[in-house]
C-alpha positions as CSV (number, residue, x, y, z in Angstrom):
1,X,0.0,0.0,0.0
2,X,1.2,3.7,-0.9
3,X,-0.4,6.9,-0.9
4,X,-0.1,8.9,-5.0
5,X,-1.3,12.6,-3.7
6,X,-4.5,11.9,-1.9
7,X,-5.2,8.2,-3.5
8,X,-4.3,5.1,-1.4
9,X,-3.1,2.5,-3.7
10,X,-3.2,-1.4,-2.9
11,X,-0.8,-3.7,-4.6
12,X,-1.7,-7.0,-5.2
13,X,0.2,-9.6,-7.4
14,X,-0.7,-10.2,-10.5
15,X,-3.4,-7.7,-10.5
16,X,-4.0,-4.1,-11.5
17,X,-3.7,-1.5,-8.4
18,X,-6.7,-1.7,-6.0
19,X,-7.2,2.5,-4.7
20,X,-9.1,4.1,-2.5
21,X,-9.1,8.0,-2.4
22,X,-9.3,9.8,0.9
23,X,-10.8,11.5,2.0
24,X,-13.5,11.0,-1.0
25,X,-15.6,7.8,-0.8
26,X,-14.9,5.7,-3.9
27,X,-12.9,2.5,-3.9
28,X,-12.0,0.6,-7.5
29,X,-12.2,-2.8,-7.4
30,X,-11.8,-5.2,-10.0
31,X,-13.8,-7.5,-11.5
32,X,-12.8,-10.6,-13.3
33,X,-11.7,-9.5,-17.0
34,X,-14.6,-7.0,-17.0
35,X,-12.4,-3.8,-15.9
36,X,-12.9,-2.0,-12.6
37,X,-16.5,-1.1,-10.8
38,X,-17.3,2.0,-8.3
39,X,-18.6,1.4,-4.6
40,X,-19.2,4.0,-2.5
41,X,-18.0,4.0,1.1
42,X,-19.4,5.4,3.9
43,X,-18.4,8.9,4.7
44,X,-15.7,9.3,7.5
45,X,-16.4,9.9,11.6
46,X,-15.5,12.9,13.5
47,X,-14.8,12.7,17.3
48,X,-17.8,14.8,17.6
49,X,-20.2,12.5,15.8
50,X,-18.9,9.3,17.6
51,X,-18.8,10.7,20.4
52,X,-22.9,12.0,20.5
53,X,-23.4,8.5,18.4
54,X,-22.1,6.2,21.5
55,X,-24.1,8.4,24.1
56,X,-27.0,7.6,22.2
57,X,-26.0,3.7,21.9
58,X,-26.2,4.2,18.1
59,X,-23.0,2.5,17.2
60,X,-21.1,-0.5,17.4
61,X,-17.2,0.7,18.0
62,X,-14.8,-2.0,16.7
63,X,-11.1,-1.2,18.1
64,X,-9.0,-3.5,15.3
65,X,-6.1,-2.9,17.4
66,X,-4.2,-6.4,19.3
67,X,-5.4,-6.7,22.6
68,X,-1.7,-6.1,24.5
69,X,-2.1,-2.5,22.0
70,X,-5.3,-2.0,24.4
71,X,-3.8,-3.1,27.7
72,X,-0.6,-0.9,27.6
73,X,-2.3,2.4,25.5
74,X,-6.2,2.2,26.4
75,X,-8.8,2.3,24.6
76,X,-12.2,4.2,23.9
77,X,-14.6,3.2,26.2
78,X,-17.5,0.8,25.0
79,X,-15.2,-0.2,22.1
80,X,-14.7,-3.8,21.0
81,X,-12.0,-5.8,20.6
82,X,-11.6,-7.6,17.7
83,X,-8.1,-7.3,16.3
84,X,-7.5,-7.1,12.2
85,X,-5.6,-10.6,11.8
86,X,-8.6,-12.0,13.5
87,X,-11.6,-10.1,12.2
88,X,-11.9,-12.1,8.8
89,X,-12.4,-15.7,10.2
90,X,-14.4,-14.1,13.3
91,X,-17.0,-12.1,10.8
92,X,-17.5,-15.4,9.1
93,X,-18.4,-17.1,12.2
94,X,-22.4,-17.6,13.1
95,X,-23.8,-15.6,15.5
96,X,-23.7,-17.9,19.0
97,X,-19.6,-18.7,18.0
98,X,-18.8,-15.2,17.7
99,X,-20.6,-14.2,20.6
100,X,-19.1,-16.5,23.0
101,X,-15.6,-16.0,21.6
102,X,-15.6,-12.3,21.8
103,X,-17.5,-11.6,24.4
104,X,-19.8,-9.0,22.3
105,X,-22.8,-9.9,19.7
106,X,-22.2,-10.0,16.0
107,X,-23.4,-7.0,14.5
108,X,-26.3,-7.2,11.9
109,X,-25.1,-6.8,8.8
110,X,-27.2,-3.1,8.2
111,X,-26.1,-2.4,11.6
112,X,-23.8,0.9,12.5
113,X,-20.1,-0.2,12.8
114,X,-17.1,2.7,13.4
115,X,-13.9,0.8,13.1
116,X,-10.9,2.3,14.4
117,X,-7.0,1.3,15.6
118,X,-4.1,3.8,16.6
119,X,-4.3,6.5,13.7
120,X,-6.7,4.8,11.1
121,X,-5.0,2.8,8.3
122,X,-5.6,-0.9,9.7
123,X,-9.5,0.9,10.2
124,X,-9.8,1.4,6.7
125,X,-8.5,-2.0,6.0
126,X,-11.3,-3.3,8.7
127,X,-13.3,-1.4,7.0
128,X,-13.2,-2.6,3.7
129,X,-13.0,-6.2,4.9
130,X,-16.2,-6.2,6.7
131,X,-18.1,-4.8,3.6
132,X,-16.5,-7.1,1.7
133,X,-18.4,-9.7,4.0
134,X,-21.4,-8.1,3.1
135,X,-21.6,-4.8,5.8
136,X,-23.4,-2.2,4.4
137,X,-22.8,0.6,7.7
138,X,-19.3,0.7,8.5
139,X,-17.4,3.9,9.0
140,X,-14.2,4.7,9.8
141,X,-13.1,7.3,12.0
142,X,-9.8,9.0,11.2
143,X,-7.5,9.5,12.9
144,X,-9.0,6.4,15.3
145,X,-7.4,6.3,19.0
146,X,-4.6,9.0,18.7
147,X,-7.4,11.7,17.5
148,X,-9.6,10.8,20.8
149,X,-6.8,11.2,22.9
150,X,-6.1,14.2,21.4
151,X,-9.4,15.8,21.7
152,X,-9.7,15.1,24.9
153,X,-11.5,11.7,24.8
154,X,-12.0,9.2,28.4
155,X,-9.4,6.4,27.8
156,X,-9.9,2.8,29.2
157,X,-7.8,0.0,29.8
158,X,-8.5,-3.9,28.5
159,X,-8.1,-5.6,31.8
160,X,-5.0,-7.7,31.9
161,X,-5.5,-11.4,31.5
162,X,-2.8,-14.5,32.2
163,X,-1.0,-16.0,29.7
164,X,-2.8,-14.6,27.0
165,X,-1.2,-14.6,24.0
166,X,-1.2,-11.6,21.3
């Protein structure tokens, strides 16, 4: 991944550049021998808008972040762990698995998701991940845990557990 200007470009072998320009909403994908199609994305958080959205119990907050990342930094309260090497395999899972490994519900799939991390890249990979899996609601906000801290934001901690391995 590189940024050209304001265009994130993804490399993959063997394919033509996947990009997504911030902080517009479009994302090129490709599509087998047809050329590329358009999806739109979500528009982008602010603090502001989280912040009134998880009074209101209106969101779903998904920190993508390892849990010892939540332990020794903090976290935003109400947020959920579900870290990015694991969220592919854990979205797939049915409802009752998921649940009783995370410790949170699955979201619905038209449900309100905010992903975020430390400053918002391995968000916007969550991100497009989880509408890959076929989430229709799932923002990111910028600028993820180091903006909240720096607007003031509560921090808590992920309680530390025994030989748990990140």
């Amino acid at each position: 991944m590189r940024w050209v200007g304001r265009t994130m470009v993804l490399m993959l072998r063997g394919a033509r550049p996947l990009m997504a320009t911030s902080p517009s909403t479009q994302v090129m994908c490709r599509q087998s021998l047809q050329g590329y199609s358009t999806i739109s994305l979500p528009p982008d958080i602010s603090f502001d808008e989280l912040k009134d959205k998880m009074a209101n119990k209106e969101v779903t907050v998904i920190d993508v972040r390892m849990p010892k990342e939540l332990r020794e930094d903090g976290m935003i309260p109400e947020s959920k762990n579900l870290a990015l090497p694991w969220l592919g395999p854990a979205i797939l899972q049915p409802e009752t698995d998921f649940a009783s490994q995370l410790g949170f519900n699955k979201p619905g799939l038209d449900e309100p998701i905010v992903v975020s991390c430390l400053a918002g890249v391995r968000a916007r990979t969550a991100q497009l991940a989880l509408m890959a899996a076929g989430y229709a609601n799932v923002r990111v906000y910028v600028g993820s845990f180091e903006d909240w801290i720096q607007q003031g934001g509560k921090v808590d901690f992920l309680p530390p557990k025994e030989k748990q391995e990140d």
